[in-house]
C-alpha positions as CSV (number, residue, x, y, z in Angstrom):
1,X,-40.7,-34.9,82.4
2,X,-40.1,-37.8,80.0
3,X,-42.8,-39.1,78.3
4,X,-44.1,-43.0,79.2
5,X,-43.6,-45.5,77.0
6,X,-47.3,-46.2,76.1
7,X,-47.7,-42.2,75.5
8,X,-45.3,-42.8,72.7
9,X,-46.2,-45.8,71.5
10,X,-49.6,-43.9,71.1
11,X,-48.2,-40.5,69.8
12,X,-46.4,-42.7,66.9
13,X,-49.4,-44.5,66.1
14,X,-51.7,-41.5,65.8
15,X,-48.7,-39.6,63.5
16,X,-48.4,-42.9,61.1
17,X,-52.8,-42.6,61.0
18,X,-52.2,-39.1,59.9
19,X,-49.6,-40.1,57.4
20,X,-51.7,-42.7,56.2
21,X,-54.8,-40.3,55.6
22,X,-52.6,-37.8,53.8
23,X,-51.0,-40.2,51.5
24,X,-54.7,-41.6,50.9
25,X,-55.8,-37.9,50.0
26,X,-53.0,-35.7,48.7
27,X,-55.0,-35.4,45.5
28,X,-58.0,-33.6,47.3
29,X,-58.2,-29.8,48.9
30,X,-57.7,-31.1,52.4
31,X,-56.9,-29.1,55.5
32,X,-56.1,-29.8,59.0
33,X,-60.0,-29.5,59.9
34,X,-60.6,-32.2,57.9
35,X,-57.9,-34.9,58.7
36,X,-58.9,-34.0,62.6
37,X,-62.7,-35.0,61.4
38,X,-61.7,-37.9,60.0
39,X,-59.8,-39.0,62.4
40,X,-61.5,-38.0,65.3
41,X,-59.0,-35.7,67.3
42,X,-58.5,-31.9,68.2
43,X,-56.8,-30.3,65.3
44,X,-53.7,-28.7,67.3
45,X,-53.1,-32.2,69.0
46,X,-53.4,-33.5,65.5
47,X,-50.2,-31.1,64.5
48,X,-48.1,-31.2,67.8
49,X,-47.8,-35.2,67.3
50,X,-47.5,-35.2,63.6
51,X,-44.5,-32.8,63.9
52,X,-42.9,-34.2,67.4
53,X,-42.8,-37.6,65.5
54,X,-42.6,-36.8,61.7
55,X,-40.1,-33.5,62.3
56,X,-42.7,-31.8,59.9
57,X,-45.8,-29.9,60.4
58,X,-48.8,-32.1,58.6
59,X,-49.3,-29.6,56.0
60,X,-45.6,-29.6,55.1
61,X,-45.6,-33.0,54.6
62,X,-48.9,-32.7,52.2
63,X,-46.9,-30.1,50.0
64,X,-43.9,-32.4,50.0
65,X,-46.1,-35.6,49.3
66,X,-47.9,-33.6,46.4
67,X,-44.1,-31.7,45.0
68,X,-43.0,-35.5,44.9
69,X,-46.1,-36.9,43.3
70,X,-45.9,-34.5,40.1
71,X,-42.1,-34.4,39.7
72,X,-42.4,-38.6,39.3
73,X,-45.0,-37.2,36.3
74,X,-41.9,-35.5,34.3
């Protein structure tokens, strides 16, 4: 069944929250538990959107964001 349009609109802005969080934080131990908390949603709804509209699992994208981060130190 395709999704609606406001379903999406809402999936995309809950990923680029997410996103935003993990750019804001990279630096600290964070888990999954702790961007849900903060952002106030079930953890496993937290990764099936992230990943359905980023095409990588949240903590993925933290190991990516912090491998980026130190190679611009070199």
């Amino acid at each position: 069944m395709a999704k609606h349009f406001d379903e999406i609109k809402e999936s995309n802005t809950t990923a680029h929250r997410i996103k935003e969080f993990i750019d804001k934080n990279y630096k600290k131990n964070i888990k999954l538990e702790d961007i849900a908390e903060a952002l106030y949603i079930n953890k496993y709804y937290l990764s099936h959107v992230f990943k359905e509209q980023m095409q990588i699992s949240p903590i993925n994208y933290l190991i990516h964001r912090r491998i980026g981060e130190t190679k611009n130190l070199f």
